[in-house]
MARVEX-588786 format. One record per atom (N, C-alpha, C, O, CB): y, z, x; atom name. Coordinates in Angstrom, 2 decimals, padded with zeros to 5 digits. Each point is the difference from the previous one (the first is absolute). Glycine has a CB too. Layout:
+---------+---------+---------+------+
!      c2 !      c3 !      c1 ! atom !
+---------+---------+---------+------+
!       Y !       Z !       X !   CA !
...
+---------+---------+---------+------+
This chain:
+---------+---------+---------+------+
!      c2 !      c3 !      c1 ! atom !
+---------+---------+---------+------+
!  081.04 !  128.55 !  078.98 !    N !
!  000.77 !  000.53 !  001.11 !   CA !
! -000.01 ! -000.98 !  001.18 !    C !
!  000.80 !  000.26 !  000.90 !    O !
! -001.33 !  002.08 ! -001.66 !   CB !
! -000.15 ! -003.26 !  000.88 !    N !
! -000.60 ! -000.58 !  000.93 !   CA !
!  001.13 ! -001.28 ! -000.12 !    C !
!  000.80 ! -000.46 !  000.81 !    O !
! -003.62 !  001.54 ! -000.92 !   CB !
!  002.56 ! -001.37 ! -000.99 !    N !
!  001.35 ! -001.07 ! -000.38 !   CA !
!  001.14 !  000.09 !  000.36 !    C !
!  000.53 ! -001.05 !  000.36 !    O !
! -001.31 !  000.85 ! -001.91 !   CB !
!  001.49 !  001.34 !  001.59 !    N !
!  001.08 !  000.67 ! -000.13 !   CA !
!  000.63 ! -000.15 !  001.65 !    C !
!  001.12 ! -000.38 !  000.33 !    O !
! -002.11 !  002.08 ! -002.61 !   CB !
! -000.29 ! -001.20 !  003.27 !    N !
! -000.06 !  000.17 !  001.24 !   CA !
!  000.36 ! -001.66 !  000.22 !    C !
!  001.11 ! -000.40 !  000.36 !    O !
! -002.91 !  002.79 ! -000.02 !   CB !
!  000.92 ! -003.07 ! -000.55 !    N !
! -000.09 ! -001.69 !  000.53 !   CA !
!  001.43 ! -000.72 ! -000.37 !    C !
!  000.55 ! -000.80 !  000.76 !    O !
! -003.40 !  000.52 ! -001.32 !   CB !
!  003.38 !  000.67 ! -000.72 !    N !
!  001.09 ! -000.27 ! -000.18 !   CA !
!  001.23 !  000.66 !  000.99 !    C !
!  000.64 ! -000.75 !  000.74 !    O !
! -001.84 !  000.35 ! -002.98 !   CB !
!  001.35 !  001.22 !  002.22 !    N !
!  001.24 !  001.26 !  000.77 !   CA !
! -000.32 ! -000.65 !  001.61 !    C !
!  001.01 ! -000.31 !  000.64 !    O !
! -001.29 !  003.35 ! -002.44 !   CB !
! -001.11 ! -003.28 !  002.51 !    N !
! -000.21 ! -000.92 !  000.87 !   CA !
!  000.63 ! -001.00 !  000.69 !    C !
!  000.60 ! -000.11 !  001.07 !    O !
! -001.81 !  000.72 ! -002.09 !   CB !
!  000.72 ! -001.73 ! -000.42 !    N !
!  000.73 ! -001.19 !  000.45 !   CA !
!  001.11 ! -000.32 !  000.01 !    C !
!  000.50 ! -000.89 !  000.68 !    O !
! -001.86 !  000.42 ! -001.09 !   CB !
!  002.14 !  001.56 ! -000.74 !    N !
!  001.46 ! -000.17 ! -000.28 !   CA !
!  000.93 !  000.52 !  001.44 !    C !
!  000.80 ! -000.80 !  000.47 !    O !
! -001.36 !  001.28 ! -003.38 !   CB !
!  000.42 !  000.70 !  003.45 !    N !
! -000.30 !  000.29 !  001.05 !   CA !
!  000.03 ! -000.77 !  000.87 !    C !
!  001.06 ! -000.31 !  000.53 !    O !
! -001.90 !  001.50 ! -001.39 !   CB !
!  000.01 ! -001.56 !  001.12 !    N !
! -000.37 ! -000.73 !  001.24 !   CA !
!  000.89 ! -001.35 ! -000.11 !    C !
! -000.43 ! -000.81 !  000.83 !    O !
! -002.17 !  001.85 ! -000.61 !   CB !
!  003.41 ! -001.43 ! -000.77 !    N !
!  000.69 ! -001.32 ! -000.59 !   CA !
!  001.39 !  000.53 !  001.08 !    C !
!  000.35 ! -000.69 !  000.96 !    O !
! -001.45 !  000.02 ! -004.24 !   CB !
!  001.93 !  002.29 !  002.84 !    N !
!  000.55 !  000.23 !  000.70 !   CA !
!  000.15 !  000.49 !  001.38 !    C !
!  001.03 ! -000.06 !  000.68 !    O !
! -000.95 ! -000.18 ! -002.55 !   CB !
! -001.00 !  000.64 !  002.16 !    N !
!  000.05 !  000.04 !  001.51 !   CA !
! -000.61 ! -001.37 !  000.93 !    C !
! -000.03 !  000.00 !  001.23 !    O !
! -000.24 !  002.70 ! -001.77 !   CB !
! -000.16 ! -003.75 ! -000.27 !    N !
! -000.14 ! -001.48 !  000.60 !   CA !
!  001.80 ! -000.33 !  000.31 !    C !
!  000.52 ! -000.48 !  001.01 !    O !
! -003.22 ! -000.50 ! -002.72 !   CB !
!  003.36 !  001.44 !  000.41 !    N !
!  001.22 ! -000.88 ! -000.05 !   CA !
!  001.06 !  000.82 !  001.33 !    C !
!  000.94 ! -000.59 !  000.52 !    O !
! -001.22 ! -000.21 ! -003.73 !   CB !
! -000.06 !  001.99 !  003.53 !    N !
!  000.47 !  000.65 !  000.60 !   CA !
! -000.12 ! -000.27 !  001.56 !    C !
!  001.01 ! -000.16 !  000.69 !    O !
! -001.23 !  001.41 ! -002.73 !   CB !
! -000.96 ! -001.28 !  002.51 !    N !
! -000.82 ! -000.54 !  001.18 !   CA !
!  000.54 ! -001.03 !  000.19 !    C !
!  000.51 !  000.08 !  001.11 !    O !
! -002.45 !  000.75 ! -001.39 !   CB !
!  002.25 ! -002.35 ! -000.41 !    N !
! -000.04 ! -000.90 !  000.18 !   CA !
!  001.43 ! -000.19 !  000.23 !    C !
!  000.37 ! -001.09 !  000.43 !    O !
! -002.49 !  000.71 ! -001.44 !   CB !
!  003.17 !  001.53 !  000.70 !    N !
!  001.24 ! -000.35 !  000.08 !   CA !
! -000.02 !  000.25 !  001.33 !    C !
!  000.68 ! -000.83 !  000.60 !    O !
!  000.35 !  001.22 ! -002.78 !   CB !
! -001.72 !  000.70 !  003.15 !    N !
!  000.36 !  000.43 !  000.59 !   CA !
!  000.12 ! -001.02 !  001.31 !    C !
!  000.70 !  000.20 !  000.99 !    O !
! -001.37 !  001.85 ! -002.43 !   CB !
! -000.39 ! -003.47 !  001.13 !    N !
! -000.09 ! -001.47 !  000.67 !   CA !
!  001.08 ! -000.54 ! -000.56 !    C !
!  001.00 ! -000.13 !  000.71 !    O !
! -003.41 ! -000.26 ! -000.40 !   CB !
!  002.45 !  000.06 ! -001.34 !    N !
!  000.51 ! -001.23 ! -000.31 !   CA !
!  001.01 !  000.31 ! -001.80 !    C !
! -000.39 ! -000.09 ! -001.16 !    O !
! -002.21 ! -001.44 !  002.94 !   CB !
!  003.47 !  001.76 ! -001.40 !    N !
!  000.66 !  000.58 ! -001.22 !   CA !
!  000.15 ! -000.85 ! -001.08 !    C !
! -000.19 !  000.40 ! -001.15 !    O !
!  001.30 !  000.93 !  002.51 !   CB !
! -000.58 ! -003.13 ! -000.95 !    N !
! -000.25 ! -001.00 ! -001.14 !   CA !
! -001.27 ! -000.24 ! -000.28 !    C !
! -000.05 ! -000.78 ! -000.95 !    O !
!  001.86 ! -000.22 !  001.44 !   CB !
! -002.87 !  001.31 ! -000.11 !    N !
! -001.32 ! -000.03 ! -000.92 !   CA !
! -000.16 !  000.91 ! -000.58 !    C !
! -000.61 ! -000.12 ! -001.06 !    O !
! -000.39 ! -000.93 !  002.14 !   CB !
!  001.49 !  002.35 ! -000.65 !    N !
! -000.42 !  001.05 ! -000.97 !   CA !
!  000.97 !  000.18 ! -000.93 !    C !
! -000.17 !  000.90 ! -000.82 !    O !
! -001.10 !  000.18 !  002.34 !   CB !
!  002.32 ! -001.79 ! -001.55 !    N !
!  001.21 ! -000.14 ! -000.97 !   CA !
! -000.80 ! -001.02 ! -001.36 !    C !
! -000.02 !  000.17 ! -001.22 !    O !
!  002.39 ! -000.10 !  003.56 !   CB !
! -002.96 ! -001.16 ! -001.41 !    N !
! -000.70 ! -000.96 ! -001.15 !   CA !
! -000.93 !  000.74 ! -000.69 !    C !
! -000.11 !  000.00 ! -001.22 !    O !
!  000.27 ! -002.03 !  002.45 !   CB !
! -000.85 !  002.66 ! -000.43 !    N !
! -000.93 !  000.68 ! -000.97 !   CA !
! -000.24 !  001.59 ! -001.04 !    C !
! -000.88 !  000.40 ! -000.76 !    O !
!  000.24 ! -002.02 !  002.58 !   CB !
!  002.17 !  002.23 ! -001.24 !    N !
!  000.05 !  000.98 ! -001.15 !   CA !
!  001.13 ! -000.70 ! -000.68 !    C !
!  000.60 !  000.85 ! -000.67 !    O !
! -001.45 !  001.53 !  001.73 !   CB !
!  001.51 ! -003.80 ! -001.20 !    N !
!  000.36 ! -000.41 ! -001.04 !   CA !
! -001.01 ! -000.67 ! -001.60 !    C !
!  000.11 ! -000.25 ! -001.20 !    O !
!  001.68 !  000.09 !  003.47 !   CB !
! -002.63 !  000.16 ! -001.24 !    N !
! -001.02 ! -000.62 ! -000.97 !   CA !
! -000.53 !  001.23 ! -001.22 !    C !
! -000.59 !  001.04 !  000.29 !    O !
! -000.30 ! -002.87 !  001.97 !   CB !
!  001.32 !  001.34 ! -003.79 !    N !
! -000.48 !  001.34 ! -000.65 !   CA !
! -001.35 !  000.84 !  000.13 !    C !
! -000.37 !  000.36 ! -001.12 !    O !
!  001.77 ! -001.44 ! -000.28 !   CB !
! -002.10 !  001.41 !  002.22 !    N !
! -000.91 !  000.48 !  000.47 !   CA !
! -000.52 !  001.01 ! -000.93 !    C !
! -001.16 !  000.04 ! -000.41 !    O !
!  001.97 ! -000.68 !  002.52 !   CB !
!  000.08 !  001.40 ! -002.40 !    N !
! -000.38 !  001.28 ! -000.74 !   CA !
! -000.19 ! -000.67 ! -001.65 !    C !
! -001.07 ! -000.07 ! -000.59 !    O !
!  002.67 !  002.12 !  002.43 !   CB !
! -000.12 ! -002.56 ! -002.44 !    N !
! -000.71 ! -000.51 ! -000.81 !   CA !
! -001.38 ! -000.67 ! -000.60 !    C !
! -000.60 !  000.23 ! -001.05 !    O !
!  002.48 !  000.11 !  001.63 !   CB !
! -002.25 ! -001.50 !  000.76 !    N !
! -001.31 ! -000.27 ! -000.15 !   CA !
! -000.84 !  000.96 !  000.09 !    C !
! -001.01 ! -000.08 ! -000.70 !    O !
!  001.48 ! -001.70 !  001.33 !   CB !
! -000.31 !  002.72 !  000.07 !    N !
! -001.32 !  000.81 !  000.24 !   CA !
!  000.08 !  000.98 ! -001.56 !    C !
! -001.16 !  000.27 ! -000.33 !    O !
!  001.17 ! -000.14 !  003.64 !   CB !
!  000.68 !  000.26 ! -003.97 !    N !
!  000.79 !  000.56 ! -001.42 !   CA !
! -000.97 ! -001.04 ! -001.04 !    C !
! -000.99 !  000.34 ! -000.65 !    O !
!  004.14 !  000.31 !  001.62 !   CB !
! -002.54 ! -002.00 ! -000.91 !    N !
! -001.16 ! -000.71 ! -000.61 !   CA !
! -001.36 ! -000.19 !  000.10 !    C !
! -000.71 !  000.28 ! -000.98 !    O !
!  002.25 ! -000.93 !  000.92 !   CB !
! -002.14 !  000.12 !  001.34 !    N !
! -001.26 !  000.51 !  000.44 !   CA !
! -000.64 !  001.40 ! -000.98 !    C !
! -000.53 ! -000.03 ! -001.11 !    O !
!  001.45 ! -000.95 !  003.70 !   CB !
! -000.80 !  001.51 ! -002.18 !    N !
! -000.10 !  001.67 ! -000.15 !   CA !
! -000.06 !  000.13 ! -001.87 !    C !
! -000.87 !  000.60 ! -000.63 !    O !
!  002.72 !  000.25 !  003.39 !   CB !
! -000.99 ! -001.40 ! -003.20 !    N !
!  000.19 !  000.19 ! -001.29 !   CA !
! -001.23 ! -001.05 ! -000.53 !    C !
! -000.79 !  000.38 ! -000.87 !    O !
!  003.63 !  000.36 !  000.93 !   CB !
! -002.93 ! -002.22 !  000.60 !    N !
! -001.09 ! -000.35 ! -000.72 !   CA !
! -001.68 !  000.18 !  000.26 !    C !
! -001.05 ! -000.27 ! -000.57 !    O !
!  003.01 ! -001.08 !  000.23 !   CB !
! -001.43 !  002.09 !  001.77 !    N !
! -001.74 !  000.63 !  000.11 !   CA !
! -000.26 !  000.85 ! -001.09 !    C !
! -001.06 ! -000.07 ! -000.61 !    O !
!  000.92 !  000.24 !  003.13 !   CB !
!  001.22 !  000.79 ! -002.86 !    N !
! -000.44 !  001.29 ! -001.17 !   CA !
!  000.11 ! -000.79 ! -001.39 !    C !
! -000.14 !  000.52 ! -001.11 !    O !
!  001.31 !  001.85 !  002.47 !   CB !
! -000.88 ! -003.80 ! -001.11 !    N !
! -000.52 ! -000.50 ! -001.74 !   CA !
!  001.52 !  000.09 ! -000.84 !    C !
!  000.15 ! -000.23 ! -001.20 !    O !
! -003.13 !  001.60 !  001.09 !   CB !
!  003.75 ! -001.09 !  000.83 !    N !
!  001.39 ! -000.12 ! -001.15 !   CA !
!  000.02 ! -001.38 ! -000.49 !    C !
! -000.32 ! -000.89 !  000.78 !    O !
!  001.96 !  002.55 !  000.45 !   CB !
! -001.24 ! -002.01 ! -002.69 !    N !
!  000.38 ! -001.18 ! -000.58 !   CA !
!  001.20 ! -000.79 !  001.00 !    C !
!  000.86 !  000.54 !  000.68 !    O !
! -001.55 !  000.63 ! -003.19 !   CB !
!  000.46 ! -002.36 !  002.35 !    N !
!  000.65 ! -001.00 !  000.40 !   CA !
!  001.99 !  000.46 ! -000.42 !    C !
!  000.97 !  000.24 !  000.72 !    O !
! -003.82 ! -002.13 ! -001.18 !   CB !
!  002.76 !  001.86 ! -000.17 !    N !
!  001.14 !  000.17 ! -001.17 !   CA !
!  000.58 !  001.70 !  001.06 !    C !
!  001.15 !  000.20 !  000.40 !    O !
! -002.66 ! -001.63 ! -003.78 !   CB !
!  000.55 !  002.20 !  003.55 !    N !
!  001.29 !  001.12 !  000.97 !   CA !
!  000.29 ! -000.51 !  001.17 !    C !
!  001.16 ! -000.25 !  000.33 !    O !
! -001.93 !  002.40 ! -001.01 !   CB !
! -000.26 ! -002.35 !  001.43 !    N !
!  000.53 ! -000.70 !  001.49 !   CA !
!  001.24 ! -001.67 !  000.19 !    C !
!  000.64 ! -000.45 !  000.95 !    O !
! -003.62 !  001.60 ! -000.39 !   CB !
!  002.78 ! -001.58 ! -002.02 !    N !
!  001.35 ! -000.80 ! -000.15 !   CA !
!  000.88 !  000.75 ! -000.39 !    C !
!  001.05 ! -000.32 !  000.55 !    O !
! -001.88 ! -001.53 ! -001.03 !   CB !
!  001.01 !  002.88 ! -000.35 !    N !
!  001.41 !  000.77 ! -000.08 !   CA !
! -000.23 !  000.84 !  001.09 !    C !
!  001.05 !  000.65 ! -000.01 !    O !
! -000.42 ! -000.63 ! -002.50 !   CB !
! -001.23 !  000.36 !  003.35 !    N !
!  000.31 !  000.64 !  001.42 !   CA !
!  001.06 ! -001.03 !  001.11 !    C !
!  001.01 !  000.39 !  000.59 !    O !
! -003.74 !  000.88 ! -000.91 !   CB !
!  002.29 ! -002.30 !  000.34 !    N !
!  000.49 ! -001.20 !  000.70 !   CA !
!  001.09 ! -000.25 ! -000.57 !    C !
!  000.79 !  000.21 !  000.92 !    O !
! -002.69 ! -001.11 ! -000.35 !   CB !
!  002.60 !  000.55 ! -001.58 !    N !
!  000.89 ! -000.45 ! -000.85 !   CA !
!  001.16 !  001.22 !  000.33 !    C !
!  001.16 ! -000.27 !  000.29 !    O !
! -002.96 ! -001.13 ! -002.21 !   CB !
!  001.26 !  002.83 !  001.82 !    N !
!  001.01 !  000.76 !  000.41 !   CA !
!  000.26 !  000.33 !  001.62 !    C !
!  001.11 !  000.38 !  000.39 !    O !
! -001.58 !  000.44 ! -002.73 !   CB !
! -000.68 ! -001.00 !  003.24 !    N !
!  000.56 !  000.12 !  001.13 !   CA !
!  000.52 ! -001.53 !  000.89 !    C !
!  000.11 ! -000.26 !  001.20 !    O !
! -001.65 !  002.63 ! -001.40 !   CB !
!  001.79 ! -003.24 ! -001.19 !    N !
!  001.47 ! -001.17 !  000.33 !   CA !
!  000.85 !  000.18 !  000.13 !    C !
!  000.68 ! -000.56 !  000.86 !    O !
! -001.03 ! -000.43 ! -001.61 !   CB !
!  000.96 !  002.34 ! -000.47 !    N !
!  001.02 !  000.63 ! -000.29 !   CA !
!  000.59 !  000.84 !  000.93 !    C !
!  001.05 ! -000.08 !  000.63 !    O !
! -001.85 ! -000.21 ! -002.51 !   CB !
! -000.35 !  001.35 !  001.83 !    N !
!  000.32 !  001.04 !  001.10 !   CA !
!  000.56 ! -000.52 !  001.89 !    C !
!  000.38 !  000.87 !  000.78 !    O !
! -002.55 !  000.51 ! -002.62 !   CB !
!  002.12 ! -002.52 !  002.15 !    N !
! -000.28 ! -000.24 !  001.54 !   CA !
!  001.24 ! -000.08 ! -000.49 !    C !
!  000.12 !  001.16 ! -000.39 !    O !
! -002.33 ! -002.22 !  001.83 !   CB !
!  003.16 !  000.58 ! -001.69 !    N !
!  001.38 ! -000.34 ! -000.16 !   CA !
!  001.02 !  001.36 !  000.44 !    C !
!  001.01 ! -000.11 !  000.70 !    O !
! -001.83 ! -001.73 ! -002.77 !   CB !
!  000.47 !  002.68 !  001.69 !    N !
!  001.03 !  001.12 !  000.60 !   CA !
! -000.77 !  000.70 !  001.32 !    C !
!  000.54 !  000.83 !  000.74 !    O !
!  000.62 ! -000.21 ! -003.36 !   CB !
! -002.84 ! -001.22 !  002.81 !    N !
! -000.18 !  000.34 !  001.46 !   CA !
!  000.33 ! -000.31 !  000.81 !    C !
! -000.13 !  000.67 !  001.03 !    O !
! -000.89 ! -000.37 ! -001.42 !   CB !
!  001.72 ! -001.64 !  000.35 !    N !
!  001.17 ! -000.87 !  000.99 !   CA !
!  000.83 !  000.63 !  000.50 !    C !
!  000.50 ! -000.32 !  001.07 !    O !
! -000.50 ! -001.27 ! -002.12 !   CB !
!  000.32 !  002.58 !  000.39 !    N !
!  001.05 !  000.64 !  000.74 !   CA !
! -000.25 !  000.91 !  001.31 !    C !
!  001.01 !  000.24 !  000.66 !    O !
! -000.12 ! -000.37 ! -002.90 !   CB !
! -001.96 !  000.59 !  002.62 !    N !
! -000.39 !  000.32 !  000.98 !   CA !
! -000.12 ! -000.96 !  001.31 !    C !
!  000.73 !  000.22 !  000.98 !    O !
! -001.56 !  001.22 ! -002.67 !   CB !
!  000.23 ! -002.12 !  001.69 !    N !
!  000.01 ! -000.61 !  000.74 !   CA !
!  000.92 ! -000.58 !  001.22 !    C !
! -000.27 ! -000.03 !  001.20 !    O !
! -000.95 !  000.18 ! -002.98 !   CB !
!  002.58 ! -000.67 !  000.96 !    N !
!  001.32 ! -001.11 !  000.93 !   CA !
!  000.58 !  001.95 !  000.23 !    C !
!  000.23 !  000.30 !  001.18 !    O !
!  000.82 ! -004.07 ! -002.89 !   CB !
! -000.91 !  004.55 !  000.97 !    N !
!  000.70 !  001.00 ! -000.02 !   CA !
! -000.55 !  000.83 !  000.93 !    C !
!  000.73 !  000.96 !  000.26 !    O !
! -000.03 ! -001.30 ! -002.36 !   CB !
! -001.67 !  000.32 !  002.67 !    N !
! -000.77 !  000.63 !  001.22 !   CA !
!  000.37 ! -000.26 !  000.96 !    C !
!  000.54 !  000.64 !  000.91 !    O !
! -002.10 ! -000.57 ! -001.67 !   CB !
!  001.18 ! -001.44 !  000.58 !    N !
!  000.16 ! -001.27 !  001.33 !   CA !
!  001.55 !  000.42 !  000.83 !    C !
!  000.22 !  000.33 !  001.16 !    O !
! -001.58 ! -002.82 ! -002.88 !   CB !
!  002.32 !  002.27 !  000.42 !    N !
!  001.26 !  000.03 ! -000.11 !   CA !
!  000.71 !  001.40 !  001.29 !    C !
!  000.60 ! -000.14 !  001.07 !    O !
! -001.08 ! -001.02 ! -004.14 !   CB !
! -000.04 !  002.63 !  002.20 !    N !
!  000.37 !  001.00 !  000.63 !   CA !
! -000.77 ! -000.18 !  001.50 !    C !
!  000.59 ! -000.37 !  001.01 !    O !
! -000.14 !  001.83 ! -003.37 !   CB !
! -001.65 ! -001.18 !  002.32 !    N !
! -000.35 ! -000.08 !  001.41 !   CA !
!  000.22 ! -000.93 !  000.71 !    C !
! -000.70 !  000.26 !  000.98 !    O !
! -000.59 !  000.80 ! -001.48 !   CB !
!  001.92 ! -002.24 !  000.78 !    N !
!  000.75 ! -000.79 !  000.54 !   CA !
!  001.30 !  000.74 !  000.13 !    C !
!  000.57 ! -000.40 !  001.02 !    O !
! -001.85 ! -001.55 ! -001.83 !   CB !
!  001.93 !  002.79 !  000.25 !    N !
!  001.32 !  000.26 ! -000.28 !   CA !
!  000.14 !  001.62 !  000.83 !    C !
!  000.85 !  000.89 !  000.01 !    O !
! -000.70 ! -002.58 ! -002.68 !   CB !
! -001.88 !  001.41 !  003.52 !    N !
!  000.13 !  001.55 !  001.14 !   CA !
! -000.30 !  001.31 ! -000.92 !    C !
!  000.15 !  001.10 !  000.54 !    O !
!  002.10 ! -002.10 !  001.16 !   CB !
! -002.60 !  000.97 ! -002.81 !    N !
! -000.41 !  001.05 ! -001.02 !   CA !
! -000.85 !  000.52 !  000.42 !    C !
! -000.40 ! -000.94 !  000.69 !    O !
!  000.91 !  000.14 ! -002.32 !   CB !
! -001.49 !  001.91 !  001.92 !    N !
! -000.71 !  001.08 !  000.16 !   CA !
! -001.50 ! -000.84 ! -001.33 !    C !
!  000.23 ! -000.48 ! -001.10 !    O !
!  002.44 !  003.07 !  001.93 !   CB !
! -003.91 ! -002.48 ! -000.21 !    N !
! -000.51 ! -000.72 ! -000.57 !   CA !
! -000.58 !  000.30 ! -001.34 !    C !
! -000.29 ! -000.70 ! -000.97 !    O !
!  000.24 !  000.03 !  003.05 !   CB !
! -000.06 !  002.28 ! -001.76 !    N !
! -000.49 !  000.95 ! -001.18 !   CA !
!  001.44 !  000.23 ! -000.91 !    C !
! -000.37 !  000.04 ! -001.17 !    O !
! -001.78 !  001.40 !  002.77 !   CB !
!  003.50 ! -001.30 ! -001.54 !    N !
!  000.76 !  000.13 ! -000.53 !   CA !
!  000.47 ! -001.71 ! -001.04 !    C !
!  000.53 ! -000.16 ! -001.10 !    O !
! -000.21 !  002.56 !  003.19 !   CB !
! -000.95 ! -003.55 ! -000.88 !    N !
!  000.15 ! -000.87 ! -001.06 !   CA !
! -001.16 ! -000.18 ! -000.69 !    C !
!  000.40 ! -000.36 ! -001.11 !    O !
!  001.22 ! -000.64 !  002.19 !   CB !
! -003.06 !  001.06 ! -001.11 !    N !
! -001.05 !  000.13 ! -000.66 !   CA !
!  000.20 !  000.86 ! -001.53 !    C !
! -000.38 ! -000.49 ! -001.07 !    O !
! -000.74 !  000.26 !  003.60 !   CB !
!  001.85 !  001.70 ! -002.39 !    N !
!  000.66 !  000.40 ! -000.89 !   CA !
!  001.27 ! -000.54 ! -000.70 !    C !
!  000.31 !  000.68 ! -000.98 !    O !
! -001.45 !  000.78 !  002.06 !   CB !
!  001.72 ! -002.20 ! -000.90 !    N !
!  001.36 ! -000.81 !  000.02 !   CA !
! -000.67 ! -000.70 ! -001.36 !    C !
!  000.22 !  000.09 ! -001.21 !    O !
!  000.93 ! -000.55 !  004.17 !   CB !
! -002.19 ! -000.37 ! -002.00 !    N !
! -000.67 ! -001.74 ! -000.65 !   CA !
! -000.59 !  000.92 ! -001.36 !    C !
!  000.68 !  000.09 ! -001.02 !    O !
! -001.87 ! -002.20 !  003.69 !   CB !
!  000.47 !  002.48 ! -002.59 !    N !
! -001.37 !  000.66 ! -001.00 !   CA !
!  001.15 !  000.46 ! -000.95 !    C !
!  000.10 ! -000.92 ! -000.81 !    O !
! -002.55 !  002.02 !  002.53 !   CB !
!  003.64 !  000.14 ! -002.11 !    N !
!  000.91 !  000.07 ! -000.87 !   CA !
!  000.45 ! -000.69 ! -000.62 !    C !
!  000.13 !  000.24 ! -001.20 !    O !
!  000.06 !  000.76 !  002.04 !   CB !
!  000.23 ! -002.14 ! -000.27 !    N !
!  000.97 ! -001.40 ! -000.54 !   CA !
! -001.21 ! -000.68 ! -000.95 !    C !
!  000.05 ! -000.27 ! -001.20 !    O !
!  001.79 ! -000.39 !  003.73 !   CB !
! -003.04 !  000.45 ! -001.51 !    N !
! -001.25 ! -000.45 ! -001.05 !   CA !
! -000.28 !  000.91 ! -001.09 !    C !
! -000.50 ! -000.49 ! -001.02 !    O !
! -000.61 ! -000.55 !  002.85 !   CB !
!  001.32 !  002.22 ! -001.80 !    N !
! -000.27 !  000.69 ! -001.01 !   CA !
!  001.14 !  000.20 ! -001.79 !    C !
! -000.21 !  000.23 ! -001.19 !    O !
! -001.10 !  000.80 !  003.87 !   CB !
!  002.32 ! -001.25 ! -001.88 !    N !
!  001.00 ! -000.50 ! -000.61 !   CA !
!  000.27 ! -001.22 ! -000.69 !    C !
!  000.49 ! -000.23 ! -001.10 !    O !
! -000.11 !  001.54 !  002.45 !   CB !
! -000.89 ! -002.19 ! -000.26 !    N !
!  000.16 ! -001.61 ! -000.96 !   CA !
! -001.25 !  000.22 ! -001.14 !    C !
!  000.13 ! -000.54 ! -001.10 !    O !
!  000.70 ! -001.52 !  003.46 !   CB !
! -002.13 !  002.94 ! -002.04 !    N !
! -000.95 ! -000.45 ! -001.07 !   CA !
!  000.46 !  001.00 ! -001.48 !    C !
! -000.39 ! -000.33 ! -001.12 !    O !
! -001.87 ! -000.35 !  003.23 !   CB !
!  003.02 !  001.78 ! -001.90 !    N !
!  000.67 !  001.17 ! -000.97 !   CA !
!  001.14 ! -001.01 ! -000.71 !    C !
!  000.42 !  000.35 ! -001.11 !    O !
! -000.75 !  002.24 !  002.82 !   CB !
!  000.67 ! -003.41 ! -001.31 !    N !
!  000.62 ! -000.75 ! -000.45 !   CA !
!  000.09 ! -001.20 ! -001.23 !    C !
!  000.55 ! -000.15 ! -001.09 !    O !
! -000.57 !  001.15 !  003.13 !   CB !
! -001.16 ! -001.94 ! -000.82 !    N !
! -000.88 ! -000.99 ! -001.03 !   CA !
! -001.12 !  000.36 ! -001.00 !    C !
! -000.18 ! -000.71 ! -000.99 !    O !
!  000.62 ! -000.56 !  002.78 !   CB !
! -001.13 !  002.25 ! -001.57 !    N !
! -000.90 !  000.64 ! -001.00 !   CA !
!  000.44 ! -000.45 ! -000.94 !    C !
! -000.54 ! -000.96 ! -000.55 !    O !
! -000.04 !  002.78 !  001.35 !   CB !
!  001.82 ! -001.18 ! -001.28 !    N !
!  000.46 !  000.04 ! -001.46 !   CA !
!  000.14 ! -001.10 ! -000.61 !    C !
! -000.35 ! -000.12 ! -001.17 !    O !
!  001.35 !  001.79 !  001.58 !   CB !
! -000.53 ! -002.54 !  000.21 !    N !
!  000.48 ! -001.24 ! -000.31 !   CA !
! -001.55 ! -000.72 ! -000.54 !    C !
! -000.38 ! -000.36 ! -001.12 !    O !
!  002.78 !  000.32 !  003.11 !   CB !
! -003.12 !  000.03 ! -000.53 !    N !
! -001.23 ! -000.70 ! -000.53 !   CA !
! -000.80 !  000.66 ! -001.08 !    C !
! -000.86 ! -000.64 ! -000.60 !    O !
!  000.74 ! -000.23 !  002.77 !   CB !
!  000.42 !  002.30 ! -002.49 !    N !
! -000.94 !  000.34 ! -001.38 !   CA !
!  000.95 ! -000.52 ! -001.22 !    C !
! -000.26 ! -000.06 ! -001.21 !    O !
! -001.08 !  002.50 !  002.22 !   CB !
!  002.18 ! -002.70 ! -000.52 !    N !
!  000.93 ! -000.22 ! -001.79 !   CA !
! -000.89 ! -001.39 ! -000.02 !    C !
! -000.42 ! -000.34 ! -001.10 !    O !
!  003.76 !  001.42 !  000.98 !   CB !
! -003.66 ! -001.87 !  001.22 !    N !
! -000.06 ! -001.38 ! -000.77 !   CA !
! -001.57 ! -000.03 !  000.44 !    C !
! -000.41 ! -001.01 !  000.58 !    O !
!  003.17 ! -000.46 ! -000.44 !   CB !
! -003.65 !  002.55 ! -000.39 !    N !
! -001.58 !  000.24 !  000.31 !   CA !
! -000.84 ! -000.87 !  000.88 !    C !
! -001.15 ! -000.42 ! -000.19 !    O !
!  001.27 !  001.25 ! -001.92 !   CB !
!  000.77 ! -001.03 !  003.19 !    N !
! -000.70 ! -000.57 !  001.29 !   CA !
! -000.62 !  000.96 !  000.91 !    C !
! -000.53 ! -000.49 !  001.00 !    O !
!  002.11 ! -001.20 ! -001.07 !   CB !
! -001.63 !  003.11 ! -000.11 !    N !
! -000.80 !  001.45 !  000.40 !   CA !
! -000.02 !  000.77 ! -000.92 !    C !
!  000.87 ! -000.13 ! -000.86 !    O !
! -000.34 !  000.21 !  002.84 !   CB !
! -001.45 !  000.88 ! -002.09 !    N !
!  000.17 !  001.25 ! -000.50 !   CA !
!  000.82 !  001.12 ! -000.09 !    C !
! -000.37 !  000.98 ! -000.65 !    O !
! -001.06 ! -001.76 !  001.01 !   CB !
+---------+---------+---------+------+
């Protein structure tokens, strides 16, 4: 249980650094929740509990795949709220379209078993 806590912690605590730090300086905290963070900490985490080499490379291998339709959030955020959009209405806007591009590519990438 103790593990569990230290983990949920640090993971945690990763986002409200990135949050804080926007609230200074938004291109550093842009640099640094671009940085796959979570993934690493996903890996970390997986090889403290001893998973084989061989899952945490097909963990990695598929979240190559997956970032590709998370793109779409991003310019498409940027985009509306520049465009005077309501910030929660484009937050909902962005997150759909992302949800959409990945309902999309899924399929594609399981026909040719680059995910599950």
């Amino acid at each position: 249980m103790i593990y569990y806590a230290i983990k949920f912690c640090i993971s945690a605590s990763l986002i409200v650094l990135i949050s804080e730090i926007a609230r200074r300086s938004t291109g550093f905290a842009a640099l640094i929740a671009s940085l796959p963070l979570t993934s690493l900490l996903a890996f970390v985490w997986l090889g403290v509990e001893g998973a084989p080499p061989e899952k945490i490379a097909e963990l990695s291998g598929q979240i190559f795949w997956l970032i590709v339709p998370s793109l779409v959030l991003f310019p498409l955020l940027s985009l509306l709220l520049r465009s005077g959009v309501n910030v929660w209405v484009s937050l909902v806007a962005a997150s759909a379209a992302t949800v959409l591009a990945y309902l999309a590519l899924l399929p594609l990438l399981r026909k040719f078993g680059l995910v599950e």
